[in-house]
C-alpha atoms as a printed R data frame, in Angstrom:
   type eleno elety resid chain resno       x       y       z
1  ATOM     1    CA   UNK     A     1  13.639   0.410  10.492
2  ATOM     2    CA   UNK     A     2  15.330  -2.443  11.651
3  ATOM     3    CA   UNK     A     3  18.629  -1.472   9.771
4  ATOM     4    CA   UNK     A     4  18.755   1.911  10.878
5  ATOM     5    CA   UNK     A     5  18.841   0.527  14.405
6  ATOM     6    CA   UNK     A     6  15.027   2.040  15.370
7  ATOM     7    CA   UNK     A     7  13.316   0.602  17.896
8  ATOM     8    CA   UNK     A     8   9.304   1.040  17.855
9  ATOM     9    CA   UNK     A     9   7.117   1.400  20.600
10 ATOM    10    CA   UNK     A    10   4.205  -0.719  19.539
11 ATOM    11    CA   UNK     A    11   1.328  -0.601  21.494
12 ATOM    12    CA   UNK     A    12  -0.833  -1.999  18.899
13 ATOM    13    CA   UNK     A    13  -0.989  -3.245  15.606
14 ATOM    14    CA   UNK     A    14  -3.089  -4.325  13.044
15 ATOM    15    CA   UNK     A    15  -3.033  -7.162   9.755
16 ATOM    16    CA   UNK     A    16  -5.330  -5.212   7.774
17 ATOM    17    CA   UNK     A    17  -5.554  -2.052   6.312
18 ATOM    18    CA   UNK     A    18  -9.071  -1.267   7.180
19 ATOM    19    CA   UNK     A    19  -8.348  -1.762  11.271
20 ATOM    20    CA   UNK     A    20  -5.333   0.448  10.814
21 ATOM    21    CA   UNK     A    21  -7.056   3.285   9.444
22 ATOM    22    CA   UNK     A    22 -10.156   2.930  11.936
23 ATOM    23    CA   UNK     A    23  -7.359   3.029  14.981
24 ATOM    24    CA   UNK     A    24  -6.007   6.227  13.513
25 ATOM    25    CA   UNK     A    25  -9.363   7.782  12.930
26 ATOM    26    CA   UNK     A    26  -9.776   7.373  16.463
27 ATOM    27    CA   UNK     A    27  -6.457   8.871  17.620
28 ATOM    28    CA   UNK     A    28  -4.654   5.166  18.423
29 ATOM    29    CA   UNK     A    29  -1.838   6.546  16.334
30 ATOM    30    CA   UNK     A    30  -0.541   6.570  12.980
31 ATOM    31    CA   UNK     A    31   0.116   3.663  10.182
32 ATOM    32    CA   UNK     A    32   1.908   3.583   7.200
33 ATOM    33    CA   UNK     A    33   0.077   2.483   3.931
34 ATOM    34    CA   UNK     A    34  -0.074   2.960   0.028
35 ATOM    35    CA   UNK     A    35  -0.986   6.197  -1.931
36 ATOM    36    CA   UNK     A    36  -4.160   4.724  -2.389
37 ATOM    37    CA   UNK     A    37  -5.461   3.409   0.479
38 ATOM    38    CA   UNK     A    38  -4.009   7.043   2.243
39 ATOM    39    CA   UNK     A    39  -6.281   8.901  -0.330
40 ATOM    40    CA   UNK     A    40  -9.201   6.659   0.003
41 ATOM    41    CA   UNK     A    41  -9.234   7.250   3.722
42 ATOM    42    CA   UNK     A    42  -8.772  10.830   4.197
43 ATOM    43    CA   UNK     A    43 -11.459  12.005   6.543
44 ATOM    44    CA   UNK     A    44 -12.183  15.161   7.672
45 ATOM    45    CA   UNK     A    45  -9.295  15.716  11.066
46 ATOM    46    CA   UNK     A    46  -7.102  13.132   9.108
47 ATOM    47    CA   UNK     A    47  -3.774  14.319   6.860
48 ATOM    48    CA   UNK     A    48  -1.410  11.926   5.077
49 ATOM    49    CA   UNK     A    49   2.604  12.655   4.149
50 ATOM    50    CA   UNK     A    50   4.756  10.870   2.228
51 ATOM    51    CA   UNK     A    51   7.634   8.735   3.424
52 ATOM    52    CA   UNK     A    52  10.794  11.137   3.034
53 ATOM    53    CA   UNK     A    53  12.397   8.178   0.869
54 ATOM    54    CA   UNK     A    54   9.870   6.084  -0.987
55 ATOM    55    CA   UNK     A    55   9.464   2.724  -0.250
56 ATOM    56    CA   UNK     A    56   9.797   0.363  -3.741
57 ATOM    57    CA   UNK     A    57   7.756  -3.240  -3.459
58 ATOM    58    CA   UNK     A    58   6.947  -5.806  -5.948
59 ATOM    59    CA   UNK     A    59   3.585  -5.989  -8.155
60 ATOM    60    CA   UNK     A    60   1.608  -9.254  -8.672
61 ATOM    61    CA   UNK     A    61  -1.343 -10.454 -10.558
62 ATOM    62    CA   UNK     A    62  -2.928 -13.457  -9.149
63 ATOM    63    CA   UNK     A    63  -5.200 -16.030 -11.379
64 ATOM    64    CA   UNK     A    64  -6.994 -19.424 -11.104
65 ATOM    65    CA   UNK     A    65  -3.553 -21.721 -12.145
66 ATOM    66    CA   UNK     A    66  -6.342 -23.483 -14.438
67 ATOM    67    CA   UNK     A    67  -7.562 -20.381 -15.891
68 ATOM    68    CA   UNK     A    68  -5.155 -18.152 -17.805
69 ATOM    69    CA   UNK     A    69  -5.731 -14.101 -17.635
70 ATOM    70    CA   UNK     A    70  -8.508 -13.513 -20.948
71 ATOM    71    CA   UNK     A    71  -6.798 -11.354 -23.894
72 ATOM    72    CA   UNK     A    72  -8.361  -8.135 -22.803
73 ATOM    73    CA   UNK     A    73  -6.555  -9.400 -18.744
74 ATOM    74    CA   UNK     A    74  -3.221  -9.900 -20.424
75 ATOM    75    CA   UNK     A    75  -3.439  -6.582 -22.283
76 ATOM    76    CA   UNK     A    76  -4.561  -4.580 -18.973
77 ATOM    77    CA   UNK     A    77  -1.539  -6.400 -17.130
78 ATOM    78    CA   UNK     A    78   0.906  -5.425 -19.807
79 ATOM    79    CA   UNK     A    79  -0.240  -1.677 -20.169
80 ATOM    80    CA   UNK     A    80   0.050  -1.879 -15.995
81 ATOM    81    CA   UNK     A    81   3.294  -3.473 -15.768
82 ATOM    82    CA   UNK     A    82   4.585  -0.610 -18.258
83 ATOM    83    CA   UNK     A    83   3.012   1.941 -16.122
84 ATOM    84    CA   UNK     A    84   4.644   0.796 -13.062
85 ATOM    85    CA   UNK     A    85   7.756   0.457 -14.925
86 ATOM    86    CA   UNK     A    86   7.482   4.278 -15.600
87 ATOM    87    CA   UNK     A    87   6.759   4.684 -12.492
88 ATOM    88    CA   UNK     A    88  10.283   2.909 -10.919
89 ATOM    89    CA   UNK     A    89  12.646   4.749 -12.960
């Protein structure tokens, strides 16, 4: 937004995706957020559109430094990490 010299008129915003989707529920305005969390909170009044030019971010898995992902973890994270790869290209 920044780059493309855009200046926003924020009146409000919010940290978390929850508050953001409760202020547009009640006609605050609109928010931008994942496929997912879009989907999960369609409500009846409520429509979601993608970004004209997708936005590309980095996936993490998080564990306990003292407790490595399990065998059946590290096999889900390398099935997911070819998925997203899929995904990218």
């Amino acid at each position: 937004v920044q780059a493309r010299g855009i200046v926003l008129d924020e009146v409000v915003s919010a940290r978390t995706f929850h508050i953001a989707t409760a202020l547009v529920r009640q006609g605050v305005g609109l928010t931008v957020v994942d496929n997912f969390t879009a989907q999960a909170s369609l409500a009846p009044g409520l429509s979601m559109r993608p970004l004209a030019n997708p936005l590309r971010f980095d996936v993490h898995a998080m564990y306990l430094h003292d407790r490595p992902p399990t065998a059946l973890a590290t096999t889900f994270l390398k099935a997911l990490a070819r998925k997203v790869e899929a995904i990218s290209s």
